[in-house]
C-alpha positions in Angstrom: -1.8 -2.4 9.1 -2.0 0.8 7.3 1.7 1.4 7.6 4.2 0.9 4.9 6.2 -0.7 7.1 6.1 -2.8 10.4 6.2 -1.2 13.8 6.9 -3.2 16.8 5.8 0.0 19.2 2.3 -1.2 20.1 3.4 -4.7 21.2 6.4 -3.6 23.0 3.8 -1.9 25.0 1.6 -4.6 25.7 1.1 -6.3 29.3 0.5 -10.4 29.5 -3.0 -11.6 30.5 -2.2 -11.6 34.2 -1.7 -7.3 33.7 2.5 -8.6 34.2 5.4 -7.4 31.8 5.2 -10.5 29.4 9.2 -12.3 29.2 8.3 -13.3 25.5 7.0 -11.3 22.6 5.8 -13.0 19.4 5.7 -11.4 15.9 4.3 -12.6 13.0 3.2 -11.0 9.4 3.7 -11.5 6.1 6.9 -11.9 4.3 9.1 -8.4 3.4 7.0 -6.8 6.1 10.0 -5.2 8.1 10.0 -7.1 11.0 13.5 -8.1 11.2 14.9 -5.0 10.2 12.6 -3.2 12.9 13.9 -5.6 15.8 17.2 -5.5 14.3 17.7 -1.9 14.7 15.7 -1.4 17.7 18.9 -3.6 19.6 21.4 -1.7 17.9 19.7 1.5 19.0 19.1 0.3 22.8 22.7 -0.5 22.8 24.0 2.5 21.6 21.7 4.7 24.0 21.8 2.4 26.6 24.6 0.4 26.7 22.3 -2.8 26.8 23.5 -5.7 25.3 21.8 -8.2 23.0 21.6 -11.9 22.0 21.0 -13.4 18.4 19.7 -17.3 18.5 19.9 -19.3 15.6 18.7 -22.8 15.7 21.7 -24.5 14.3 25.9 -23.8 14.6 26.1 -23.6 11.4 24.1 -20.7 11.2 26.8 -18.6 13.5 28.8 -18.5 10.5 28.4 -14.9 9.1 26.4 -13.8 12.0 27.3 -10.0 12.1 27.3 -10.0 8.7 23.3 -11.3 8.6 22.5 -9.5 11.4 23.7 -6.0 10.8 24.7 -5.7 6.8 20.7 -4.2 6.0 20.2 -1.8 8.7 23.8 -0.7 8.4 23.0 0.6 4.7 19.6 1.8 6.2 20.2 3.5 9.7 23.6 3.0 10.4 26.1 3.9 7.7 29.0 5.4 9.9 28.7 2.1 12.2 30.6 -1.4 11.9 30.0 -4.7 13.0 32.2 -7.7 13.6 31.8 -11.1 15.5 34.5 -13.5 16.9 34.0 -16.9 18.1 34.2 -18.0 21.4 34.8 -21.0 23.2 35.8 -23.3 20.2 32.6 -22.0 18.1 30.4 -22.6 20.8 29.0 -18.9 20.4 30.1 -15.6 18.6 30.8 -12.3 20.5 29.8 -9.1 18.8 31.3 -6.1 18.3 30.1 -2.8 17.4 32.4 -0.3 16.5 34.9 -2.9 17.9 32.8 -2.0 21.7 31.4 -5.3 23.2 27.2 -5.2 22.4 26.1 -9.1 22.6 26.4 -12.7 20.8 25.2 -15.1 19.1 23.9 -18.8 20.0 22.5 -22.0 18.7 20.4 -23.3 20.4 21.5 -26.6 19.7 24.3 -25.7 21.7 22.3 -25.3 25.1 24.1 -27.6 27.4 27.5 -25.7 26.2 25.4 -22.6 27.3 24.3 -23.9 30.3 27.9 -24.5 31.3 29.1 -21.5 30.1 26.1 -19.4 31.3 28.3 -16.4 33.4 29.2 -15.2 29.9 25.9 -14.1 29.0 25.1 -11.9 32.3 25.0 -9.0 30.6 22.6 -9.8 28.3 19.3 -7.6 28.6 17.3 -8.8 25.5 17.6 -12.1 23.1 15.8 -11.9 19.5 15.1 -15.2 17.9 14.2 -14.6 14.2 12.9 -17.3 12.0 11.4 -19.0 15.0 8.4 -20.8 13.1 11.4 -23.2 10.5 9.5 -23.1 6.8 11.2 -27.1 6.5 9.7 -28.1 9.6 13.2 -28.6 10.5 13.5 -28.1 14.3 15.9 -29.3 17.2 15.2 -32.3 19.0 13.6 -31.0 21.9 13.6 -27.7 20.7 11.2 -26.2 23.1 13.4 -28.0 26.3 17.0 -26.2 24.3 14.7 -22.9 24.2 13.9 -23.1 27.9 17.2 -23.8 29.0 19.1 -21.3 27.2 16.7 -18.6 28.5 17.4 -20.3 32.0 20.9 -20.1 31.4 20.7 -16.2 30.3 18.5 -15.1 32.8 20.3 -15.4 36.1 23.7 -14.2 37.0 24.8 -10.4 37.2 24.4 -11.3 41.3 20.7 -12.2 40.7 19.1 -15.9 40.9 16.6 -14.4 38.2 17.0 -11.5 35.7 14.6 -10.2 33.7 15.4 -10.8 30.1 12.5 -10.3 27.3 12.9 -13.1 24.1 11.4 -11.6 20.7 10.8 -14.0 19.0 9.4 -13.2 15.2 8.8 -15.1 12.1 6.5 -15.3 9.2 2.7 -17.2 9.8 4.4 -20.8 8.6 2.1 -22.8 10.8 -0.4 -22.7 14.0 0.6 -26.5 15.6 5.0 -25.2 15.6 6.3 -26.4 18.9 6.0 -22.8 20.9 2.5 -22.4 19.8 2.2 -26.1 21.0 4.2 -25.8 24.0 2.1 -22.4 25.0 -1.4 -23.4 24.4 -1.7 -20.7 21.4 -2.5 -23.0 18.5 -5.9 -23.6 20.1 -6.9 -20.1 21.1 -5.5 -18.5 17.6 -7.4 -17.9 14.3 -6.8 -16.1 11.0 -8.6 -12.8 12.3 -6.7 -12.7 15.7 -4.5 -9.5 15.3 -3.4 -9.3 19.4 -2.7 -12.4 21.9 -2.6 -12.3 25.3 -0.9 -15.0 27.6 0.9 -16.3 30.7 4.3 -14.5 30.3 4.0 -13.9 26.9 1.8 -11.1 24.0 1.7 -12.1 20.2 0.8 -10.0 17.5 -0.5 -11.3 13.7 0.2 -8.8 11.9 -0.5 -7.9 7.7 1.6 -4.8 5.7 -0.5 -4.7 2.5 2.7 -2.8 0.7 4.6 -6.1 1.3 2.5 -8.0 0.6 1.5 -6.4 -3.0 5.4 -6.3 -3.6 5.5 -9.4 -3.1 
């Protein structure tokens, strides 16, 4: 990339192999690239021109603790100084709502918690987008059945709002850790994927490999 910085606009763009608008996006580059920050702000942004709300999965509960806080701290210093965020939990801990300016704009999950979601899925109706970050874990530590806990939370997400089936796009982005990580597995991209690949077409889903040589030199 000859940007400074990451850009998502080019994959947001992008169709799936079958010409369809793909329901996953997949972002990876090297470390400090931007790509949290860019996916970050581009749901704060859709939510406040749009009103559309917005999703956070973590992996573990654990990780809801502090959620806003992780989520929102860096672009608020960046792009949003005038702007607050907050979270509260819901449903014993079983999720956090978020709150921008103290106006409803999403939550935040566990995926370990994806019966919980399941039953507790007309919550989460409103949800147009869900961005996982740190999908690929650097420990190798995943959930048991991770990939099942991913599908049914989307499941779980995606219907409601008097529809069977919504429409709701997963971003999911992370740095290069490995090629055989469960959703590469689980999608058939660890065999079709090399070093040079820069673009990925699929079934339902686009990836991008990306490389910011400013991070990387920081680095």
């Amino acid at each position: 990339m000859a940007s400074k910085f990451y850009d998502a606009t080019k994959i947001l763009s992008l169709k799936d192999i079958d010409g369809n608008k793909p329901e996953i996006y997949i972002s990876t580059s090297n470390r400090s690239a931007g790509k949290t920050t860019f996916f970050n702000r581009y749901c704060v942004k859709r939510f406040k021109l749009y009103g559309e709300k917005f999703m956070i999965m973590y992996r573990f509960n654990y990780e809801l603790d502090d959620c806003a806080d992780k989520f929102f701290k860096e672009i608020k210093n960046l792009f949003f100084p005038s702007d607050n965020m907050r979270s509260e939990k819901r449903s014993m801990g079983m999720y956090h709502e978020l709150f921008l300016n103290d106006e409803p704009c999403g939550y935040a999950i566990a995926l370990n918690n994806a019966d919980q979601i399941k039953k507790n899925s007309h919550y989460f109706s409103d949800v147009k987008r869900i961005l996982f970050d740190e999908f690929q874990s650097e420990t190798n530590h995943y959930c048991p059945n991770e990939v099942k806990k991913f599908q049914s939370v989307h499941t779980s997400v995606a219907r409601g709002d008097g529809k069977q089936v919504r429409y709701v796009p997963v971003i999911m982005i992370s740095n290069p850790i490995s090629m055989i990580n469960p959703y590469y597995i689980a999608m058939g991209i660890s065999s079709r994927l090399d070093n040079k690949t820069k673009y990925l077409r699929g079934k339902g889903y686009v990836l991008e490999q990306g490389y910011v040589e400013s991070a990387s030199k920081a680095q």
